[in-house]
C-alpha positions as CSV (number, residue, x, y, z in Angstrom):
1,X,-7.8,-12.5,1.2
2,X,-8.5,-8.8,1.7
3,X,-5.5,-6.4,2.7
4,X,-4.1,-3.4,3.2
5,X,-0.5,-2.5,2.2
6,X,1.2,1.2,3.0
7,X,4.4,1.9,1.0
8,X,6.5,4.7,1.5
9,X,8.9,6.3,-1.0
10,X,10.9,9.4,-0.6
11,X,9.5,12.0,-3.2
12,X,11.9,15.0,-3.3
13,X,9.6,16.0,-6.8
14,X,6.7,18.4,-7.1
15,X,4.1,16.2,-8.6
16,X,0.5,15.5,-7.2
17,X,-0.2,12.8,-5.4
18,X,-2.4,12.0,-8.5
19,X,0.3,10.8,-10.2
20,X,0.0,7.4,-9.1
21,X,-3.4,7.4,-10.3
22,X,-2.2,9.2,-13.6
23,X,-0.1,6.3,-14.2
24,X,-2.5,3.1,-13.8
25,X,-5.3,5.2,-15.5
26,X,-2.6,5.8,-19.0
27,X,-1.3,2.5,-18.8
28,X,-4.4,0.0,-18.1
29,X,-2.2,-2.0,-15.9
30,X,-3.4,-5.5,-15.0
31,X,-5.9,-4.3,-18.0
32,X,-7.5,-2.6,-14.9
33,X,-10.9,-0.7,-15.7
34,X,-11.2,2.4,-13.5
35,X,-14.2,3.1,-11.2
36,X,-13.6,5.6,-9.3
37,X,-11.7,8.7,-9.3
38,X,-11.0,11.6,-7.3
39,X,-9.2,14.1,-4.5
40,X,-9.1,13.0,-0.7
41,X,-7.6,14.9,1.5
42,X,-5.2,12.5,3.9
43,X,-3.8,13.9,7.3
44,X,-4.4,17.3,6.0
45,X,-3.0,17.5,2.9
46,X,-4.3,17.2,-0.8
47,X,-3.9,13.2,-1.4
48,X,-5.6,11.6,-4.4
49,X,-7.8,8.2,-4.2
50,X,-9.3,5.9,-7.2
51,X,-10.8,2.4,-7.3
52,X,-9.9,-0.3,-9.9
53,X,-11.7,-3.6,-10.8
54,X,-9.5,-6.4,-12.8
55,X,-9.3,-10.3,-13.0
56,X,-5.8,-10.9,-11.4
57,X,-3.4,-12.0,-13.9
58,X,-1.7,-14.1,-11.6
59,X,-4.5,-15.8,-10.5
60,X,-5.3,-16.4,-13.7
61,X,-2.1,-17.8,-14.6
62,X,-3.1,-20.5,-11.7
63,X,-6.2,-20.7,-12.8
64,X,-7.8,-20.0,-9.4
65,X,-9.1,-16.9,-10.3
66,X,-12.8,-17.1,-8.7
67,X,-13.8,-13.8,-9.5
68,X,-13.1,-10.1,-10.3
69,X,-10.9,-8.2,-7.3
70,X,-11.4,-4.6,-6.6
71,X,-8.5,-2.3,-4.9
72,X,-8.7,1.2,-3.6
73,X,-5.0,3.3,-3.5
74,X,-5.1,6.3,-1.8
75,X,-1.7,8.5,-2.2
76,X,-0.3,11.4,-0.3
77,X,2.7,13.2,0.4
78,X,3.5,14.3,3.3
79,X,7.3,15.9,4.1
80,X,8.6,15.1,1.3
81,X,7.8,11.5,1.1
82,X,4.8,10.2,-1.0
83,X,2.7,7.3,1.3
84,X,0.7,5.0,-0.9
85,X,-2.1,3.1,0.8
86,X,-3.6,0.4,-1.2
87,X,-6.5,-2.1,0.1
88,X,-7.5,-5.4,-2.3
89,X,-10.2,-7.4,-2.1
90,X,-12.6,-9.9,-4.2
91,X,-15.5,-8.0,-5.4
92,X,-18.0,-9.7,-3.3
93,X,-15.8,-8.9,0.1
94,X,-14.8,-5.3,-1.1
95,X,-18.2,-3.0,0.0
96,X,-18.3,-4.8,3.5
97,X,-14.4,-4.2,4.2
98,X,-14.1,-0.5,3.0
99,X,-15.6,1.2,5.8
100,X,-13.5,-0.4,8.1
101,X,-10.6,0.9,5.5
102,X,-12.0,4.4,5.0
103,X,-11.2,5.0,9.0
104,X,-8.0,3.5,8.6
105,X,-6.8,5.9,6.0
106,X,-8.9,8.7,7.8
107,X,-6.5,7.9,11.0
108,X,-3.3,8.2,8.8
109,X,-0.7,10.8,9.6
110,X,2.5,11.8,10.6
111,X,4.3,10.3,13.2
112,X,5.9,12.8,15.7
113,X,9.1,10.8,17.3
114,X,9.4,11.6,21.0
115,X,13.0,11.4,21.0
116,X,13.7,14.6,19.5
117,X,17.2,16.8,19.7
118,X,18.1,19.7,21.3
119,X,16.0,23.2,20.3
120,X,15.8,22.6,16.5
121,X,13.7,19.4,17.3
122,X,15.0,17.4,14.8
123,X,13.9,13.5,15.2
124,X,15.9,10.9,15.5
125,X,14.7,8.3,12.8
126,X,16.4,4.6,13.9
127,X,18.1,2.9,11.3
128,X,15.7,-0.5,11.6
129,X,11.8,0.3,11.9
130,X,10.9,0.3,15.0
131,X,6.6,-0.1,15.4
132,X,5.4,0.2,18.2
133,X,1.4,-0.7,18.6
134,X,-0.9,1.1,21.3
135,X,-4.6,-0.6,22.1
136,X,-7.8,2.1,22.0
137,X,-10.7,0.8,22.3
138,X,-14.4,2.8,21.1
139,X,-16.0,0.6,23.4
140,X,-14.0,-0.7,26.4
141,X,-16.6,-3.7,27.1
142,X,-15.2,-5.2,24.3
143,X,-13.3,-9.0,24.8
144,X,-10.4,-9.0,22.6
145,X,-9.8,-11.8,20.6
146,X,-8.1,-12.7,17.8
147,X,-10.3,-14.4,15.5
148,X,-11.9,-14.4,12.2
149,X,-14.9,-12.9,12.1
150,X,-17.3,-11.7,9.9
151,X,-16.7,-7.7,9.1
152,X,-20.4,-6.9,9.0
153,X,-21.5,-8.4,12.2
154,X,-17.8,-6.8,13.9
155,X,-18.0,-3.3,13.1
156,X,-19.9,-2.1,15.9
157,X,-17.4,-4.1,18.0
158,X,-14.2,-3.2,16.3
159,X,-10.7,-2.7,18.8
160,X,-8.4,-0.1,17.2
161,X,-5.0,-0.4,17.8
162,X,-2.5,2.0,16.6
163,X,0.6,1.5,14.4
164,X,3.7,4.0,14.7
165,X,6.4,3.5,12.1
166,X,9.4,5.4,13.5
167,X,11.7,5.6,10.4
168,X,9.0,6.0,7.9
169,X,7.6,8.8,10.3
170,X,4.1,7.6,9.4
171,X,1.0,6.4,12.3
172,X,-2.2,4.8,11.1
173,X,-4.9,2.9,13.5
174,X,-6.1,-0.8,12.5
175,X,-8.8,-2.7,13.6
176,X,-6.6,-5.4,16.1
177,X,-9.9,-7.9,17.0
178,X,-10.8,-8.5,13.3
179,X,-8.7,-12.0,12.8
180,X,-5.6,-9.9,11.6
181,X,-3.4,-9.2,14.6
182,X,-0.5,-7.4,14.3
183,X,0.6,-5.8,11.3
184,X,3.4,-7.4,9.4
185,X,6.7,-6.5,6.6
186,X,5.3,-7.0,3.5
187,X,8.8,-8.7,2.4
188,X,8.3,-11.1,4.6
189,X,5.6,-12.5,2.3
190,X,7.7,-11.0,-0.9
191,X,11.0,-10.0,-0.6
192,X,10.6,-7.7,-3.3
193,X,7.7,-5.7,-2.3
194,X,8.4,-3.0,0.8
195,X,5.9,-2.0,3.2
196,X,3.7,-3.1,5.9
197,X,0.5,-5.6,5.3
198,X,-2.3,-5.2,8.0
């Protein structure tokens, strides 16, 4: 199934966001064939994107690999933390998703807690993420349901919703009427993989 994953790692270094894409370009990892490469900037700040197609080894190990995937990262850092957006999906799904993913990661930025201190206005980060979701709709005619659907014939009718991450300091809108709902911990699918799936 398509999806989008944003991980969040504190980066206290002074290396590009193109690092990321430094490393699965020298190490052909998942024997990954790059197809696209270059700068993005990503809540104003220089952020790096790249495309890879590959057959997924796991799948393959299963042997339900159907055919190719293709995934998009897109990496930033942002105060000292590096955010790494990544959205996978089989090739033939891919091209009708990623315009719907492009706005995502255009609507990425830093979260501004409201609960802020004194005069310095330093935030107060809670020790368990707290998200909190907001509904926006481009077109307020809309019926929200939570479906599948078809992204092609949806786009025109897409419900954004917005997703705050209060200890990750991070906001990024989603498309809530497109059969995914709300967005979830990506450990609760793996424990050993952090983050949030949409």
């Amino acid at each position: 199934y398509p999806s989008l994953l944003v991980q969040v790692t504190d980066w206290p270094f002074k290396e590009s966001p193109k690092l990321y894409f430094d490393y699965f370009n020298r190490t052909g990892f998942w024997g990954a064939t790059i197809i696209q490469a270059e700068p993005k900037v990503i809540a104003g700040n220089p952020g790096f994107k790249f495309i890879q197609e590959y057959l997924s080894p796991s799948e393959q190990k299963l042997g339900v690999a159907k055919e190719k995937r293709k995934e998009m990262t897109a990496s930033v850092l942002v105060n000292g933390r590096m955010y790494v957006i990544s959205f996978g999906a089989y090739n033939s799904q891919f091209d009708s998703y990623l315009p719907t993913i492009e706005n995502m990661i255009d609507s990425f930025g830093p979260y501004e807690n409201q609960s802020q201190t004194g005069g310095n206005k330093m935030q107060r980060m809670p020790e368990i993420p707290t998200p909190t979701t907001t509904n926006e709709s481009f077109n307020q005619n809309v019926p929200y349901d939570n479906k599948s659907a078809d992204n092609q014939t949806m786009t025109g009718k897409i419900r954004w919703s917005e997703y705050a991450d209060t200890k990750y300091a991070y906001s990024i809108d989603y498309p809530s009427n497109l059969g995914v709902g709300k967005p979830m911990l990506a450990k609760d699918f793996n424990p050993n993989v952090p983050g949030i799936v949409f």
